[in-house]
C-alpha positions in Angstrom: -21.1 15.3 34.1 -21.1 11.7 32.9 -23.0 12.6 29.7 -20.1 15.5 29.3 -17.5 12.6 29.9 -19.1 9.9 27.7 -19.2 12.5 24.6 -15.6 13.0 25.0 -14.6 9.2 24.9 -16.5 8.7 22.0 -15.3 11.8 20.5 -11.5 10.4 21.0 -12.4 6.5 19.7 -13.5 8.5 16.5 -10.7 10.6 16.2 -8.5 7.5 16.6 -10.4 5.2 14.0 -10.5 8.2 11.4 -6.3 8.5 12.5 -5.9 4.8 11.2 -8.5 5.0 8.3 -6.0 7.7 6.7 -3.0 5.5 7.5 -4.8 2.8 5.9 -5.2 5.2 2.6 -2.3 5.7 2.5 -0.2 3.4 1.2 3.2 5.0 0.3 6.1 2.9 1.7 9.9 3.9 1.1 12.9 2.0 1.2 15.0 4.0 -1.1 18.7 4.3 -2.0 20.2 7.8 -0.7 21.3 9.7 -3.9 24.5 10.7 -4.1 24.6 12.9 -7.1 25.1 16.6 -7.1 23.3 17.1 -10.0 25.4 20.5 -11.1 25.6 18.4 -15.0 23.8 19.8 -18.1 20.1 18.9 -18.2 18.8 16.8 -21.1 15.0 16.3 -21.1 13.5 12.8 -21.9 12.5 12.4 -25.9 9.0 10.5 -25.0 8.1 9.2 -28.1 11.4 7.2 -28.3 11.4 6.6 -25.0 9.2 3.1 -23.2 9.3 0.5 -21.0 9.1 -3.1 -22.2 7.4 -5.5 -19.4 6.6 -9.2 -19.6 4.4 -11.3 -17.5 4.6 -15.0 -17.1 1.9 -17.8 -15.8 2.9 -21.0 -14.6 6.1 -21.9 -16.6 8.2 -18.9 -17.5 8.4 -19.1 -21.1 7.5 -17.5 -24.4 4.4 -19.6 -24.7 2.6 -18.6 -21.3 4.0 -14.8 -21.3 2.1 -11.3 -22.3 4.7 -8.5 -23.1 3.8 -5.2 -24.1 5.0 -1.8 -23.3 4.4 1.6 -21.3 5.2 5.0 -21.9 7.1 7.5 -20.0 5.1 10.9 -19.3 8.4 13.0 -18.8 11.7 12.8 -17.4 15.3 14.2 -17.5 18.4 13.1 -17.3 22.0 14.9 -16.8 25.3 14.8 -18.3 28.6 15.8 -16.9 32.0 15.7 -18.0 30.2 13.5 -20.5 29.1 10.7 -18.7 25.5 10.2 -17.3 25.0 11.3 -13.8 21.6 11.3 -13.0 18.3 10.3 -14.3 14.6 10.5 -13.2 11.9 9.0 -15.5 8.1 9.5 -15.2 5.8 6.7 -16.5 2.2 7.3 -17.4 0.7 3.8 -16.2 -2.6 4.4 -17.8 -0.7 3.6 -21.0 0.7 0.1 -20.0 -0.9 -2.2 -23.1 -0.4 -5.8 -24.6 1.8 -6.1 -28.1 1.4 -9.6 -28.1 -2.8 -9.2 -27.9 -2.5 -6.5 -30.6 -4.4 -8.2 -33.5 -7.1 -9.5 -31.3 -8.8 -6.4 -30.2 -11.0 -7.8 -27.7 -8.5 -10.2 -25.6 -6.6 -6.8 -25.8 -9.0 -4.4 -24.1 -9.8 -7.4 -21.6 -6.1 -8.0 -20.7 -5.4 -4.2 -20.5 -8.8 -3.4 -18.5 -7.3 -5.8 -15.9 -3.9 -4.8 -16.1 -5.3 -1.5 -14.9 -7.8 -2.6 -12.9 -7.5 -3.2 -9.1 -6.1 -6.3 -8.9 -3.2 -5.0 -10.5 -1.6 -1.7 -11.2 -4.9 0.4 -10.2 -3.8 3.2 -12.7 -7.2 5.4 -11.3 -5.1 5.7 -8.0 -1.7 5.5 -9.1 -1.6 6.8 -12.9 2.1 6.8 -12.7 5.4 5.0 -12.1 9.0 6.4 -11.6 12.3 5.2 -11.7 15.0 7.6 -10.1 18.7 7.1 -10.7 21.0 8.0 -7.4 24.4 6.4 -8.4 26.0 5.5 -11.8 28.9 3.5 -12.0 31.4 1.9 -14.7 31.2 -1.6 -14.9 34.1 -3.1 -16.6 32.6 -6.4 -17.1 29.5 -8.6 -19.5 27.9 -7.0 -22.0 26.9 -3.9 -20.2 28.9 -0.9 -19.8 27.3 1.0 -16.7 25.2 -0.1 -13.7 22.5 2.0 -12.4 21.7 2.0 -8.7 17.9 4.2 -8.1 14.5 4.0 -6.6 11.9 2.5 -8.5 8.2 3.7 -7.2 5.0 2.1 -8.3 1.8 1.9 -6.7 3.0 4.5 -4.3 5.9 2.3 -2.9 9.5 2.8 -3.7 12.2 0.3 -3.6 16.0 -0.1 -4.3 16.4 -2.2 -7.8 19.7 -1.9 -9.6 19.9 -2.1 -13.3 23.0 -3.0 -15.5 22.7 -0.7 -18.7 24.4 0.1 -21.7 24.9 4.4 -21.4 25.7 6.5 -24.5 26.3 10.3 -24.3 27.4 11.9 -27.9 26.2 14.6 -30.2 23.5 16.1 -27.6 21.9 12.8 -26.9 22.2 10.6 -24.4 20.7 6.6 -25.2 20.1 4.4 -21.7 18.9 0.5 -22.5 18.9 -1.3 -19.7 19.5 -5.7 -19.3 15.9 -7.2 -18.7 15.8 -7.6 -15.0 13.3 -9.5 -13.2 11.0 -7.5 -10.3 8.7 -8.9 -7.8 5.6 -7.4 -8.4 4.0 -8.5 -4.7 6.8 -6.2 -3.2 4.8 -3.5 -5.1 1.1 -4.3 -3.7 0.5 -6.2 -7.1 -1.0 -9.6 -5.4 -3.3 -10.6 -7.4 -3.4 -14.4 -8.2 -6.1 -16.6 -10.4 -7.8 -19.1 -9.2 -5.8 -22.5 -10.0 -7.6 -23.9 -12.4 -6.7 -20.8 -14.7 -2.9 -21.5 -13.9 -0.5 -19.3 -11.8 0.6 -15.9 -12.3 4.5 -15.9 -11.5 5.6 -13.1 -9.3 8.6 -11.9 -11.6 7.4 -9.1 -14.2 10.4 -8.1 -16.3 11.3 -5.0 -17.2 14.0 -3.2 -19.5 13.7 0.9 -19.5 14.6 2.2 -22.9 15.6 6.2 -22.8 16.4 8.3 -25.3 16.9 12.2 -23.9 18.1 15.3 -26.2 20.2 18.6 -24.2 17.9 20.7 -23.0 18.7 24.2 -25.4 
């Protein structure tokens, strides 16, 4: 009986450590806007190879002269239109395409920078080969230099967060052109952590990024 009773208690403490093993595997984690489009607009499908996101990374200082920049390319995404203005959006980015621009003549710093990039201590593109960015309001803004502000959810390395963008939105002749103002993210609120050891400098938190669309009505 105490051999019967035994293999159950051990049989319940492995249950419970493989429970929290998964949770630990699992690192999804949502704090998203609720949408409140209806999405009953006309469906215009993301032109990918005039579509990108620009990023920047800083160390130390943020300036030109300690920055990479570079750019990554969206996998698919659609956007729609109704009574001619943009109502929603939702944009797929392949991550495994995230390279340097400004490493681009010096192939070797290049492939090292975008090898880490990619790597673990970063973006981890094996485990999370891409990013979205989901659009759930869309308002006029009368004032600065932009002419629409994008609330949405912004998901990468499986955790989604609220980021509002200011954008400039176009809608004419079947195409619809979204550029939105450089905003600054916290990349540690993403799981992206990783820091160099001081006498290499500090990595800032901020990455900036501006999304760049360009989607065509869907025939």
């Amino acid at each position: 009986m105490k051999k019967v009773i035994t293999m159950s208690v051990i049989s319940a403490i492995i249950a419970a450590v493989s429970l929290v093993s998964c949770g630990k595997d699992k690192p999804l984690i949502s704090e998203s806007n609720e949408s409140s489009i209806t999405k009953e607009g006309n469906v215009y499908e993301l032109d990918t190879l005039n579509s990108r996101i620009e990023w920047k990374g800083f160390k130390v200082v943020k300036s030109e002269n300690t920055s990479h920049f570079g750019t990554i390319q969206f996998e698919s995404g659609d956007v729609t239109v109704k009574d001619g203005k943009l109502e929603s959006g939702k944009f797929v980015a392949d991550m495994t395409t995230l390279t340097s621009v400004d490493l681009k003549d010096d192939t070797e710093q290049l492939n090292k920078l975008n090898s880490h990039l990619k790597s673990g201590d970063f973006f981890e593109t094996e485990k999370f080969p891409t990013a979205s960015y989901e659009i759930t309001k869309v308002s006029d803004n009368a004032s600065g230099d932009y002419n629409t502000l994008l609330d949405g959810n912004l998901t990468i390395k499986g955790i989604t967060k609220p980021v509002q963008f200011n954008a400039n939105v176009s809608v004419k002749d079947g195409e619809v052109s979204i550029a939105t103002e450089p905003k600054d993210v916290m990349r540690e609120d993403f799981g992206v952590k990783f820091q160099m050891p001081l006498a290499n400098g500090v990595i800032k938190d901020e990455v900036n990024l501006q999304i760049l669309v360009k989607a065509l009505e869907k025939k």
